[in-house]
N, C-alpha and C positions, 0 to 999 in steps of 0.2 A: 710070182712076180713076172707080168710081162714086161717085158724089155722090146722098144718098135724102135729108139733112136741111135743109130751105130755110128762108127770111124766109119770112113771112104775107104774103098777098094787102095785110094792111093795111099794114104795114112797107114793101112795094115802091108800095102809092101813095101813104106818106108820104114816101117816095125821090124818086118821080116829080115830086109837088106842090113838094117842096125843103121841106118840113116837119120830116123826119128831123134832128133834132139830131146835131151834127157827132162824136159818138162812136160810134153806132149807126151813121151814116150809112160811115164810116171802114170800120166790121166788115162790114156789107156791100158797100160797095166792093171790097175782097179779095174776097170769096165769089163776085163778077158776073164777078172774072176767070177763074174758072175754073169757070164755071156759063153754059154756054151756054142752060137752060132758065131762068133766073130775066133772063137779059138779053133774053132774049125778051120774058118775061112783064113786064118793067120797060118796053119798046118798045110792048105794050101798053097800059096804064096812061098813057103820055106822050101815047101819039095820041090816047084817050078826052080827055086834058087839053087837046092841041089842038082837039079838035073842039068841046069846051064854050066854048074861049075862042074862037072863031071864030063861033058862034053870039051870042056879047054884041055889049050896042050899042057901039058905040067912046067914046073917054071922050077928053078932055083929057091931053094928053103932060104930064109933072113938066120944068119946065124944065132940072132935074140930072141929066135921067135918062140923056142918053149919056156923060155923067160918071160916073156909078154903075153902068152897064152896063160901060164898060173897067175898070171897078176890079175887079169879078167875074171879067169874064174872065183878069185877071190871077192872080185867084187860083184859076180853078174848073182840079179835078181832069183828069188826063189823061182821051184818050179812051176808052171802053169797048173792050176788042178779046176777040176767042176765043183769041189767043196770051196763055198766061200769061207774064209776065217777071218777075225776082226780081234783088233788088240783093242783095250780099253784103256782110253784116255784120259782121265779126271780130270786134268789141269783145263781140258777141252768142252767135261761132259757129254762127251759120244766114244762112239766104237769106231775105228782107224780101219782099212781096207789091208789084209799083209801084204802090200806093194809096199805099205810108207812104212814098214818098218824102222828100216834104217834112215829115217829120213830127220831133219830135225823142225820139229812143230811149233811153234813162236805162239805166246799167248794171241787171246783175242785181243783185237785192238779196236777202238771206236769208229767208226767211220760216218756217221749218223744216226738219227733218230731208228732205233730199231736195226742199224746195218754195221756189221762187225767182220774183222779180216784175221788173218793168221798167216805173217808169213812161214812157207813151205823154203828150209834148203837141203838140198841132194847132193850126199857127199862126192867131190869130186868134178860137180858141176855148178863153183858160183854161182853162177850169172842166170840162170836160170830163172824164167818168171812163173812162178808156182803160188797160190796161195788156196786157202778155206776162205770161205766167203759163209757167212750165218744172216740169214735174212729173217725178221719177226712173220708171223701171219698177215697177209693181204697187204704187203710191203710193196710200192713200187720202188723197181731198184733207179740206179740212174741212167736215163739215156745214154748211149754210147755207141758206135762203132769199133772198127778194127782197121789197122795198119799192115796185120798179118792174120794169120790164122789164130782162135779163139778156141781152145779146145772145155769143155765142162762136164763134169759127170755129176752127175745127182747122186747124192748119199742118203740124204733120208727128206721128207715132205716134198714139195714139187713147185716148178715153175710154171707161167706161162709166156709165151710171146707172140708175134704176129703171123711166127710159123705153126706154130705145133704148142701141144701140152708134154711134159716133160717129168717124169716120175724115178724113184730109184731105181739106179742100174741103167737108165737113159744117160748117153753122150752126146752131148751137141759140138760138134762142128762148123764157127762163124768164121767165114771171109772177111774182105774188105768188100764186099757188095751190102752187107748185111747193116743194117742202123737200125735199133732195137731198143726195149728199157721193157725187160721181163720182169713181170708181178710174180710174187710168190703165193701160193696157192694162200686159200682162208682157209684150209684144218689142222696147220700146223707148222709150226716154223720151219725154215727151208736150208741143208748144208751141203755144200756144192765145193765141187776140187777142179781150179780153172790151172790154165796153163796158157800162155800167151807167146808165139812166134812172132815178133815186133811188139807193135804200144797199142795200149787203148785208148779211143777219142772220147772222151767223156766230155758232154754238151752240155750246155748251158753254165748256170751260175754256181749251181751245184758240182757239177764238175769241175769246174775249176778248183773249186775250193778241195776238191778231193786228192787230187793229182798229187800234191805234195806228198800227202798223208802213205798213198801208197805207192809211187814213185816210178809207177811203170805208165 
């Protein structure tokens, strides 16, 4: 599997920092496991972090702080590895990325003719806008834009849009510059793990009617 569509330089040292809010951070977790060059480039970015906090003058400990340190690692995500591993979902009929383990999966829900959701929640992070997105063969999805940052990892079959072709193990990164309505390929139906920094502009008649349905 080639992999040509990555996070930005900035996305992997707001990874590195722990700045990535926990939806984006999720979509690229899955992408690191099966992206030996962005775990690189993430190993990077940590040691530059190291070296700047090494170079500061040292500062007073927070008396809480090895109480709040095991609280973390209670919760921080498994190790990074180059083995991909995948838990099996029935309720879903595919294979999960181990980022989502711990995550809670919400049936498919209708969304249209052939286009189906699942919302995505990550313990400890409500609010977060995570979902699956299941799209049939040669589906166009629905026109939309972005308000924020649009983050997508492809899981299995493939998209297209006015940028680029997009296959598993590909992340797409949409701005607010970006106004799109990506087809899924015709050999096979399409499963995608989106994550949303702000709202989606979903256009026209169709969109409207959608927004409800999925509320971001």
């Amino acid at each position: 599997m080639t992999i040509t569509h990555h996070p930005s330089d900035e996305t992997l040292m707001r990874m590195a920092s722990g700045t990535l809010s926990a939806g984006p951070a999720l979509v690229v977790s899955v992408h690191l496991e099966g992206c030996a060059v962005c775990r690189n480039r993430l190993a990077n970015f940590e040691a530059m972090g190291g070296a700047i906090l090494d170079e500061m003058p040292p500062a007073p400990l927070a008396a809480d702080l090895f109480g709040r340190t095991m609280e973390l690692l209670d919760i921080a995500p498994p190790p990074r590895t180059s083995e991909r591993i995948t838990m099996k979902h029935p309720e879903l009929g595919l294979e999960l990325p181990r980022a989502m383990q711990d995550c809670e999966i919400g049936p498919w829900k209708w969304l249209g003719p052939g286009f189906q959701w699942s919302k995505i929640k990550i313990a400890g992070s409500p609010d977060a806008k995570v979902m699956l997105l299941k799209g049939r063969a040669g589906l166009h999805l629905p026109a939309h834009g972005h308000t924020g940052l649009e983050f997508m990892q492809i899981l299995s079959g493939s998209l297209v849009d006015e940028r680029g072709l997009y296959f598993p193990g590909d992340l797409d990164e949409a701005d607010d510059d970006v106004d799109h309505r990506p087809v899924v390929g015709h050999e096979s139906d399409c499963v995608c793990l989106a994550a949303l920094e702000g709202d989606t502009r979903l256009h026209g008649l169709l969109g409207r009617l959608l927004r409800p349905f999925v509320g971001f």
